[in-house]
N, C-alpha and C positions, 0 to 999 in steps of 0.2 A: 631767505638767503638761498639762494640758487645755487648747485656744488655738478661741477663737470669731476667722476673723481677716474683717474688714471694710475692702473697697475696692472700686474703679471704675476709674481711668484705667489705663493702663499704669505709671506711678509706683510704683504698688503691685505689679505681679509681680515683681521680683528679691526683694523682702520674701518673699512665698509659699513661694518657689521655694527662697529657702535655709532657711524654717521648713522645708519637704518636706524636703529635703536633708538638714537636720541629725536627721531622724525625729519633730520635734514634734507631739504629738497634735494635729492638728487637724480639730475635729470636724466644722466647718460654713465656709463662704466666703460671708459674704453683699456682697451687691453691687447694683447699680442695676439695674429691668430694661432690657431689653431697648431702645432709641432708633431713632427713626427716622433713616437718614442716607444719606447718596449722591444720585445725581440722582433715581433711583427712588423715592427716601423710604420704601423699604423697610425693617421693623426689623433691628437688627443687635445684637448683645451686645456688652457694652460691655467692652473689654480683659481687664479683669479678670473676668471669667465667664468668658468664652470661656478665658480661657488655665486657672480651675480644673474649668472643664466637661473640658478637654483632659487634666487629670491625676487626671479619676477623682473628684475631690472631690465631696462634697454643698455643692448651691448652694442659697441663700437668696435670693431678690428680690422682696422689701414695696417697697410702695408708703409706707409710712408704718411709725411704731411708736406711733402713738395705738391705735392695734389691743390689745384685752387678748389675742386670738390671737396673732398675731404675739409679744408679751413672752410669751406661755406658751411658744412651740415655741421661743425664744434661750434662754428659762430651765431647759429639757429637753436641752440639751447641756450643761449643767453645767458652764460655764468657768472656766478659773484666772482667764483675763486675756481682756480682748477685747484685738486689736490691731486698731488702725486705718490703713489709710494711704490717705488722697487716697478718701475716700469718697465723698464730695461732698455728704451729709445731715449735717443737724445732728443730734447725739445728744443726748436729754432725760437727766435726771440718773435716771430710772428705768430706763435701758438701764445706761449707766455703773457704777448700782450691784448690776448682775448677775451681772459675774464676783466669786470668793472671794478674790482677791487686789485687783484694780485693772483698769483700761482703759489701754494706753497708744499712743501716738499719734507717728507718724515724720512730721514734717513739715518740709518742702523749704526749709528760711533756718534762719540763726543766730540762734534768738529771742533776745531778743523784738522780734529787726526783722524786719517783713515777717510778724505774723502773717493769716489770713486763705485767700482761694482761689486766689492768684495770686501766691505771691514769688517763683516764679523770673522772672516777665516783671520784676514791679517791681525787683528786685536788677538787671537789666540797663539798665530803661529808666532807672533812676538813677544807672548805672553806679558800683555800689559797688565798694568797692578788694579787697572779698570777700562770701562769701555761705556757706555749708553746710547739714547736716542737724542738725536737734534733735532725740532722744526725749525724748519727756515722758511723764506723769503725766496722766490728763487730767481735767481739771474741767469745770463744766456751762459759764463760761465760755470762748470759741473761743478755742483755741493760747493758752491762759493757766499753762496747769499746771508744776510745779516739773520741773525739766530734770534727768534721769534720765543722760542722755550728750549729746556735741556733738561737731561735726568740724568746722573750719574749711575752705573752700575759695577759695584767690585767684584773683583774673577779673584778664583780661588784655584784657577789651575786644574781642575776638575772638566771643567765645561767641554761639551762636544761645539760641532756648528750648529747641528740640529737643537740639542738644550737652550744655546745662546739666542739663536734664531728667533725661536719659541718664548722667550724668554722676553724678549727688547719688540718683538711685533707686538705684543700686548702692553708694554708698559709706552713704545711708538704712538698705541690707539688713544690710549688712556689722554696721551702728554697732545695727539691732534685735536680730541674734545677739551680740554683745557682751551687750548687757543683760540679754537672758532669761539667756546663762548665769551673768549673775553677778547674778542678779537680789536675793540677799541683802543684799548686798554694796554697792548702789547707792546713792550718796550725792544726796539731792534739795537743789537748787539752787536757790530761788525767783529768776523772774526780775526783772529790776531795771526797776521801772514806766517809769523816765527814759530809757529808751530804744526806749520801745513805738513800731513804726511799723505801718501796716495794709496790705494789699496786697488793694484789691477785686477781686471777680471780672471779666473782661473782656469788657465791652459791647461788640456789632457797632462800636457809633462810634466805639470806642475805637483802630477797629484803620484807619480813616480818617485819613491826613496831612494833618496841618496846616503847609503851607509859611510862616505867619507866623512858628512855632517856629525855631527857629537850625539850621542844619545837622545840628550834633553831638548834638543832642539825637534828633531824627528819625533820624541812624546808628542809634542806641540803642535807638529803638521798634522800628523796621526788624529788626534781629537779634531782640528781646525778643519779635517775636511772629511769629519766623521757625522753621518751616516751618508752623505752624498758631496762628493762622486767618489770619497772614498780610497784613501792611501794605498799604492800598491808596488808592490816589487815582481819578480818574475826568478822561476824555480822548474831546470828542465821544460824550458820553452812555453809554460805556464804560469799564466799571471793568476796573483794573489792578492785580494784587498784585504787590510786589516784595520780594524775597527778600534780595536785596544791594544796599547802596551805600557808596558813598565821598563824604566831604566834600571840595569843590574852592574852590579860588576862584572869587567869580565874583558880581557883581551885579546888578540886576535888581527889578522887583518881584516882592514872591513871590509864588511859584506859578505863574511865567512861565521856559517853556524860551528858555534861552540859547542852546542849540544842537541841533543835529540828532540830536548823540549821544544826546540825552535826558538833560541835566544842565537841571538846575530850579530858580532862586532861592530862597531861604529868607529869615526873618527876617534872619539873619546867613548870608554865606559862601553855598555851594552847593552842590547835590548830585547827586551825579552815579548815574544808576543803572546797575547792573551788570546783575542775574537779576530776572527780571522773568515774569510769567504773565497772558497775555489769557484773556479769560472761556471756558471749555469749551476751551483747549488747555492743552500740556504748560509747565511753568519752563523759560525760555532763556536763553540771556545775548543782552542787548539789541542786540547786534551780530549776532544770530541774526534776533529780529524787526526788525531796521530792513531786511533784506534785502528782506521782504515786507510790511510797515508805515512810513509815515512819520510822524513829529513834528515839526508845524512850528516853527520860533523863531518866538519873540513869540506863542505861543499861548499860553492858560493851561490848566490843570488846574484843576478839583474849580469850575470855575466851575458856579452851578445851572441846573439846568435841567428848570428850566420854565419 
């Protein structure tokens, strides 16, 4: 069985890693090139290269697939299946239909909620009562295709995105080798329209707090886009990521610290911040920087400025 396998983030190496493992031919790894990133803006390979650059694989990275090159050198490894995971391109239905069997695609939620580039943040920032991994079947429309296998997983309201991430890529891997082996055998599931949710990809603005919102909800953003890219508000023209918090009592208008400790009004209730990170230092718990920073009460955050 011939495997074209296609991805980018880190999401996708435990997928790789048990195809290796279990000796599936795979001929080619394609993946995104190379990003610019860090203070430097130097380029850097993006997870998933780097980790099939590291085991020897032949690496693939177009810029596009409107290219009739590009489709000629996918169509020269002669694939059973493409697998996808966490690619971050959209495939045209003329890639799709290149492997001799089908394409199929490990993507992070319980379709058909949360299809799209971002269900593990939304599964948190909604704080669902569960979330898992789907295989599917892929179609030209996005995480639409008939569900090949599923795993459930329950949230406990704890979870960061990094935890979760980490968490559904390995049970993602586990639930892809299930399928190729029994890939005969696979009963397709069309998923059920009535319960389609989307989960868009996450705007810088996205990851800016809004203390109008209610406490419990900003909890939820806070972890869902915790340790990357990372909750932040702005204090004296200075932005602050924060990593942890807890909801406390506490009134006010929002977006006005209450107290010294750095607990902040919200729409509803209040919120107290725990780990916290000033611009070009390390994450600390907020009892680290108040040693060497202060927050006054009755100041506000994300007031603008200009």
């Amino acid at each position: 069985m011939k495997i074209v396998f296609m991805g980018s983030s880190s999401f996708a190496i435990p997928s790789l890693r048990i195809l290796k493992q279990a000796q599936y031919d795979v001929q080619a790894v394609y993946s995104q090139p190379p990003r610019k990133a860090g203070r430097g803006k130097r380029y850097k390979e993006v997870p998933l290269a780097e980790f099939a650059f590291s085991q020897g694989l032949k690496v693939e990275q177009p810029q596009t697939f409107n290219d009739p090159d590009v489709l000629a050198v996918l169509e020269s490894y002669n694939p059973d299946f493409l697998v996808v995971v966490a690619y971050g391109l959209i495939l045209p239905r003329k890639v799709l239909e290149i492997p001799k069997e089908f394409s199929i695609n490990v993507h992070g939620s319980f379709l058909p909620f949360w299809r799209g580039a971002a269900p593990i943040n939304h599964a948190i920032f909604n704080k669902d009562p569960y979330t898992g991994v789907t295989i599917i079947k892929m179609s030209e429309e996005l995480d639409a295709g008939p569900i090949l296998r599923q795993e459930k997983v329950m949230l406990d309201h704890s979870e960061t995105f990094g935890s979760l991430h980490r968490v559904l890529s390995e049970i993602g891997a586990k639930n892809l080798l299930k399928t190729l082996n029994n890939i005969n055998s696979s009963e397709e599931i069309l998923q059920n329209e009535k319960f389609i949710s989307y989960a868009p990809k996450i705007k810088k603005l996205d990851a800016k707090l809004d203390f109008n919102s209610q406490a419990s909800a900003l909890e939820a953003r806070i972890r869902g886009l915790a340790p990357k890219p990372g909750a932040w508000f702005e204090y004296k023209k200075e932005r602050f990521k924060v990593f942890s918090a807890e909801v406390v009592e506490g009134n006010g208008k929002a977006g006005t610290i209450i107290n010294e400790n750095l607990t902040i009004a919200c729409g509803k209730k209040a919120l107290n911040i725990l780990e916290i990170q000033r611009q070009g230092k390390d994450v600390m718990s907020v009892s680290d920087l108040l040693r060497g920073f202060k927050f006054k009460k009755g100041d506000s955050v994300n007031q603008s400025t200009h």
